[in-house]
N, C-alpha and C positions, 0 to 999 in steps of 0.2 A: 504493500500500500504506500503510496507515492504523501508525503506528510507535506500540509500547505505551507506555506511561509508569510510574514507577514503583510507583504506585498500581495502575493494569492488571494490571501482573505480579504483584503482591501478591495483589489478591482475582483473579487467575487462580492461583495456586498453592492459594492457601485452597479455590479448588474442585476441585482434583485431589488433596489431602493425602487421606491415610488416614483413614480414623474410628479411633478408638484401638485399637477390638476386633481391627482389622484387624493394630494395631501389636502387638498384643500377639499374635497368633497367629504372623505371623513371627517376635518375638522367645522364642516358647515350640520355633518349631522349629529357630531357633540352640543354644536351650540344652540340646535333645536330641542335637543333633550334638555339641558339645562334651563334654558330660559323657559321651556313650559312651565318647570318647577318653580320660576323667580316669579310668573305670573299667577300662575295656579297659588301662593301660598307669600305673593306681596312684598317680597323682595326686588329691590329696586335697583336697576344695572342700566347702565347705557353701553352703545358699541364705544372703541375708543380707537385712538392714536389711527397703524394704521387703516384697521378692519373700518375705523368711522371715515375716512377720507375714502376707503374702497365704497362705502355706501353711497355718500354725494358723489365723490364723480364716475364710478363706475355701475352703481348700483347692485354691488357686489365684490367681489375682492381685487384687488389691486393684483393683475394677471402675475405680477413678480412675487406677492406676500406670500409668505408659505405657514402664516398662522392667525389665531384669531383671538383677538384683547376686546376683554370688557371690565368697565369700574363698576364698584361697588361702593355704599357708604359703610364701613367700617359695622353698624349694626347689623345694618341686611346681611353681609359676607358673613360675621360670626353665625346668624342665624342658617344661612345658606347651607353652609358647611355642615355646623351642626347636623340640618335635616339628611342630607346626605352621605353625614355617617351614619345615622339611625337608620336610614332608607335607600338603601345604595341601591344604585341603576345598573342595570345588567351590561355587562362588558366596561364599565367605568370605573376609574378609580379616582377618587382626591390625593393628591400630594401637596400635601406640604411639610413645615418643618416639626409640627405639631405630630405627626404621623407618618411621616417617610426618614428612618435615621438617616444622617447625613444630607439631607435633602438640601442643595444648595440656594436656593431663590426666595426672597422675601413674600412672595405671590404664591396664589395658591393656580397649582395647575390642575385640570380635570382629562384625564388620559383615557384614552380609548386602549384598552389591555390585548387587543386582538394586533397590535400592530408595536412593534420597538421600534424607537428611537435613539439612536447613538449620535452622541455631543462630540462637536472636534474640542470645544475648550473646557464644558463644565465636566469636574468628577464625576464619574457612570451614576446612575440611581435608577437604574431601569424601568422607565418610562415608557408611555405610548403616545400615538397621536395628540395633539391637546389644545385646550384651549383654556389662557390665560386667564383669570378673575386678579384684578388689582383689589385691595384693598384700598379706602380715600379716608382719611384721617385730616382734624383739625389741622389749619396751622397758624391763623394771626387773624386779626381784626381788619386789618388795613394789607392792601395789595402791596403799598414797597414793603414791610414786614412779612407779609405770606411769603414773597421771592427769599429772602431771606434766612425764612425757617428753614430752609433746606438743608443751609448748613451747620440745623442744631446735630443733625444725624451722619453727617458726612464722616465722619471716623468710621462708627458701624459699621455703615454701608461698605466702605471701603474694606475695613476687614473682615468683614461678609463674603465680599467680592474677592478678594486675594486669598480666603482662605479654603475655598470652592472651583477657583481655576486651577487647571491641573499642572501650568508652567510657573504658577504660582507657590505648590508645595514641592516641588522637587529640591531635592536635597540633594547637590554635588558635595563629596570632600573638596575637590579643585578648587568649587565654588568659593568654598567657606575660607581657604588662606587669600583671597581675592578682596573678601567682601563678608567678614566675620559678621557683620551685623544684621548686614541683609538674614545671613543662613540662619542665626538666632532665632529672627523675628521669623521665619516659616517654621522654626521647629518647633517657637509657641505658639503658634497659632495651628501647627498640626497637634499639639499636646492640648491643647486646651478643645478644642475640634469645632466644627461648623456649627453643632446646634447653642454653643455657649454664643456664639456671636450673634445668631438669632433670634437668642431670648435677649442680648444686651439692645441690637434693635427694638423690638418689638417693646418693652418696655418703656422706650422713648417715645416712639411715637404716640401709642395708645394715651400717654398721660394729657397730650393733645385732641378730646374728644370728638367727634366730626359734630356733633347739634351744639356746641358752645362757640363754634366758631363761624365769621362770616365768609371767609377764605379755605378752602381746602384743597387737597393734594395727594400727592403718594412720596410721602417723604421717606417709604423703605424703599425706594427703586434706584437706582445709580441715573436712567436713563429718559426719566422723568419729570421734570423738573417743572411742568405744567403748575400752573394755578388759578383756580374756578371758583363760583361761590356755589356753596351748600346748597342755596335755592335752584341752581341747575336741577337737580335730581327731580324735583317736583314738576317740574315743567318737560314734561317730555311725549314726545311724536312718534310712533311708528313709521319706518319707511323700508321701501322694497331694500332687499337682499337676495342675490340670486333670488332663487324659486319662492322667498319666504318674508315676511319681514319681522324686523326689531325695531327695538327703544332706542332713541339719542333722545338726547338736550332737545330742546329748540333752539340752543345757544350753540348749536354744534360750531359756527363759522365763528364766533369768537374762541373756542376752544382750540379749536385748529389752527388759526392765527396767530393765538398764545405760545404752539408748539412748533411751527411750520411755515408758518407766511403764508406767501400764495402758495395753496394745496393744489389748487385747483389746475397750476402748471407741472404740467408731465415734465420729469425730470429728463437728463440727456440720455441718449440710446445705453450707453455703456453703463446706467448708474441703476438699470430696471434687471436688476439684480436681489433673488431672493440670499437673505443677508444671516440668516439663522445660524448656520455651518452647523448643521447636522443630516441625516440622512435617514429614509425613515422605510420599514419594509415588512408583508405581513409575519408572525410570528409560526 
């Protein structure tokens, strides 16, 4: 028997991964499972980032996206979750850091189990298809204060972030006469391990409650850096999605302008690029 090499398994995987259409069709029939549950039982979510920009201008997914984000206000989410661990949906699973050990990401993902996903950067945690749920938590009264709060959490996050990337924990001897400090600080942050950074996150942000404040956000996310007000949530529109439709804002174009500018301009040929770096394939 001819044994593979690691190159072999590579371009063997690369031929059984999904085409993206494919990714994007199970991630549109997670998001119908889920949100019948936000509807059926009043949990409140809008589409977001770029799956909301794929709604206005494509009226469905942005042909390059290979995934699907939706906010939540910090109570719906706990509640959300909660019912979906009491009531799990067939072939789904929730991960996050509450329930997936070493689960890297501040957000809770919801994975379709019939299908792996392998990560070029984040540590393995053997996942499936998915789609994103943000959590949105307080953060100031006043909008130059809410830009702001971001970087009550920015350490966290940061060592959230480095201690979940997997060029992040590697540990050379070489390394360590080079750069004694750097290797330290990975080999506390490998000793101490991802869920302690999690809980120092989380911690933070929650003390920020989403109904006290007029400003909120997703101040666990690196990538996020949005800021909305609370009464978005109450004000929202269903509109077409592929075959189906969902919740936004009705402030959707100031939300996107917050994050993006003009949305509504297609980026250049070379930049419609799905951006995830991972590959996904049935199980």
């Amino acid at each position: 028997m001819v044994k593979r090499t690691n190159k072999d398994n590579v371009e063997y995987m690369q031929q059984i991964s999904l085409k993206i259409e494919e990714i994007q069709e199970v991630s549109l029939r997670i998001l119908k499972r889920i949100t019948s549950v936000c509807e059926e039982h009043g949990f409140r979510y809008t589409l977001a980032f770029g799956t909301l920009i794929g709604a206005i201008r494509h009226k469905g997914f942005i042909p390059w996206d290979d995934d699907v984000d939706i906010l939540m206000p910090r109570p719906d989410y706990e509640r959300f979750i909660l019912y979906l661990t009491n009531h799990p949906i067939e072939d789904l699973k929730v991960f996050n850091w509450k329930c997936v050990k070493n689960y890297p990401l501040g957000i809770t993902r919801i994975c379709d189990m019939r299908y792996r996903v392998l990560e070029n950067n984040f540590i393995d945690f053997d996942h499936g298809i998915f789609v994103d749920v943000y959590p949105v938590d307080g953060l100031a009264n006043s909008y130059n204060d809410a830009k702001k709060a971001f970087d009550r959490t920015a350490k966290e996050r940061d060592e959230l972030f480095m201690s979940a990337i997997k060029k992040y924990r590697e540990i050379r001897l070489v390394e360590f006469f080079k750069n004694p400090r750097l290797t330290l600080s990975k080999l506390r942050r490998r000793i101490l391990g991802i869920c302690y950074y999690q809980r120092k996150l989380e911690e933070k942000v929650i003390k920020y409650t989403f109904e006290d404040y007029k400003y909120v956000g997703v101040p666990n996310w690196n990538w996020a850096r949005i800021v909305f007000e609370r009464d978005w949530f109450n004000d929202r529109v269903k509109v077409p999605f592929e075959n189906d439709e969902f919740y936004i804002t009705k402030h959707y174009d100031k939300m996107l302008r917050e994050e993006y500018g003009d949305y509504m301009q297609l980026p250049p040929i070379e930049k419609r690029v799905y951006h995830h770096g991972y590959i996904a394939y049935r199980r």
